[in-house]
N, C-alpha and C positions, 0 to 999 in steps of 0.2 A: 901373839897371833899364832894357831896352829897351823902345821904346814899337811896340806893335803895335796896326795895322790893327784897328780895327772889322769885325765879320763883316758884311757886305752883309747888309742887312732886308728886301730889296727885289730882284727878280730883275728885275723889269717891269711894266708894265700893258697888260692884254688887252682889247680890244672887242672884242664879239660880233656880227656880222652876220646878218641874214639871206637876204641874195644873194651871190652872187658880183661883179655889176658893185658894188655897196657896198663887196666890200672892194677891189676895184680903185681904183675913185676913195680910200676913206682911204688904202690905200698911198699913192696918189700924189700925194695931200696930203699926208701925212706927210712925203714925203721932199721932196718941195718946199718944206716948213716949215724944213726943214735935220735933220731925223732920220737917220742913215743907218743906227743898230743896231736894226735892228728885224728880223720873220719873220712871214710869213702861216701857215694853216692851212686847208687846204680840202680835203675828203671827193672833191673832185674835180679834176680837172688844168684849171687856169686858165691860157693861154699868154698874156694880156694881165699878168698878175702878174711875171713874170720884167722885163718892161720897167719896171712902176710899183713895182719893190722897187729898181729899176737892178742887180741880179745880175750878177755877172763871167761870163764862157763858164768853161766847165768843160773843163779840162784831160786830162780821159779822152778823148778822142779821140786825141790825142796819144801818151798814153799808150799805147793798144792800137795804135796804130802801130806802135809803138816795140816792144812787147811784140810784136806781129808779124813785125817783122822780127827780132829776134830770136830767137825761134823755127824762121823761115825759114833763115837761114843758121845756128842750132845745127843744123837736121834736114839741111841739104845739108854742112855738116861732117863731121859724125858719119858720113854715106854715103859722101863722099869719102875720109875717113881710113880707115874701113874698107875701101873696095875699091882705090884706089889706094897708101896707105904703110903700113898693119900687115900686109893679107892679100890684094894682089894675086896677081891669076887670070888669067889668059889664055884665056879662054874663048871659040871661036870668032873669033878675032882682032879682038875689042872692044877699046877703049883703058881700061884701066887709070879714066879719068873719062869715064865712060858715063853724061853729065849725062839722058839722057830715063831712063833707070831711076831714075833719084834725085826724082824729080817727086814721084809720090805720098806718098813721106817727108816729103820738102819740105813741101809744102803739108797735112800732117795737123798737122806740128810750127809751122807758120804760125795754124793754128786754134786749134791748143792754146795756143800763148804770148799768141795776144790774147786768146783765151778766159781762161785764168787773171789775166793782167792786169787785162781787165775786171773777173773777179770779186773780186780783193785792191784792184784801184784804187780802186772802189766804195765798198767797206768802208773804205779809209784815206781819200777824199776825205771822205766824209761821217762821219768819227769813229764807225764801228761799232764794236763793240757798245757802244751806249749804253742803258742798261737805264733809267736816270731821266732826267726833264727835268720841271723847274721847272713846264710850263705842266700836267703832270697835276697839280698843286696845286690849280689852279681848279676848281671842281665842274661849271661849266656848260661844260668844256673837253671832257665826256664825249662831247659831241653831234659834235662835230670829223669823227668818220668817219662822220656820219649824215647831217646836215642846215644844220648850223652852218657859218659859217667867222669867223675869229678874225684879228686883227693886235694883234701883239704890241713895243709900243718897251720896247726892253731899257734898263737902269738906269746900262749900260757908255756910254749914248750920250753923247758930250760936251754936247749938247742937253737932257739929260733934265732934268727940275725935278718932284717928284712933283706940287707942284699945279698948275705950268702945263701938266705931260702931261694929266695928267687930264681938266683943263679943257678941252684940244685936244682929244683923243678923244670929251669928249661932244659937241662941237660937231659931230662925223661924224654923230652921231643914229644912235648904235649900240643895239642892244638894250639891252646893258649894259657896262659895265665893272668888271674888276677888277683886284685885286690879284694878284701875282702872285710865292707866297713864294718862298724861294730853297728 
């Protein structure tokens, strides 16, 4: 008989702030403590958090580059092959690659390929559709888009200990803490 895995009891544990600079400083205590799975939660854009979570840059940029140029030479492709190798014209004794006509294709098929990039990179960078997450389990997790903000150390962290977490997070002097089922 195979022996399997215990289902995980335990998704995390969540402090609940009142400020924004509160959850700033516990991130970056946290991750100073040696934490590094963990996620904030805040109703508003904190640009001091992305430092005190240490977050990687985000590779979308790149991406819609790439997805730009793309685009760019599919749309002067497709112009090219059409006017000079399937169905050259001789119109007015233009050259067969009549690159300033092909400009406005060009660059609508440059906007579109970063445009769709963005919006598929987006959704696959960040695992969309994600219909559930663990931390709607908490009942005081409601306030998240209102007033609240939250930091959350996942159970994945090689750090995590549930009573030594616990005991770190209330020493933040958070409103409260909870559990956080799977």
């Amino acid at each position: 008989m195979a022996d399997h895995a215990p289902a995980p009891t335990l998704h995390g544990l969540m402090a609940e702030f009142e400020t924004p600079t509160a959850l700033v400083d516990a991130a970056t205590r946290a991750r100073l403590a040696g934490y590094r799975q963990m996620d904030a939660y805040s109703p508003i854009p904190i640009e001091a958090l992305d430092e005190a979570l240490a977050l990687k840059r985000t590779k979308l940029p790149m991406l819609v580059f790439i997805g730009g140029l793309v685009g760019c030479l599919a749309g002067f492709g497709l112009e090219y092959w059409a006017s000079a190798i399937e169905y050259p014209m001789n119109i007015g004794g233009r050259p067969f690659n009549s690159w300033p006509q092909f400009i406005p294709v060009t660059f609508e098929t440059t906007v579109m390929g970063a445009a769709l990039t963005t919006f598929f990179g987006m959704w696959a960078l960040n695992g969309l559709p994600k219909p559930y997450h663990p931390v709607f389990n908490v009942p005081a997790f409601a306030r998240a888009s209102t007033d609240r903000f939250f930091l959350c150390i996942e159970a994945e962290d090689p750090k995590f200990d549930r009573e030594a977490t616990w005991q770190f997070l209330e020493g933040l002097h958070p409103v409260g803490v909870s559990e956080v089922a799977p």
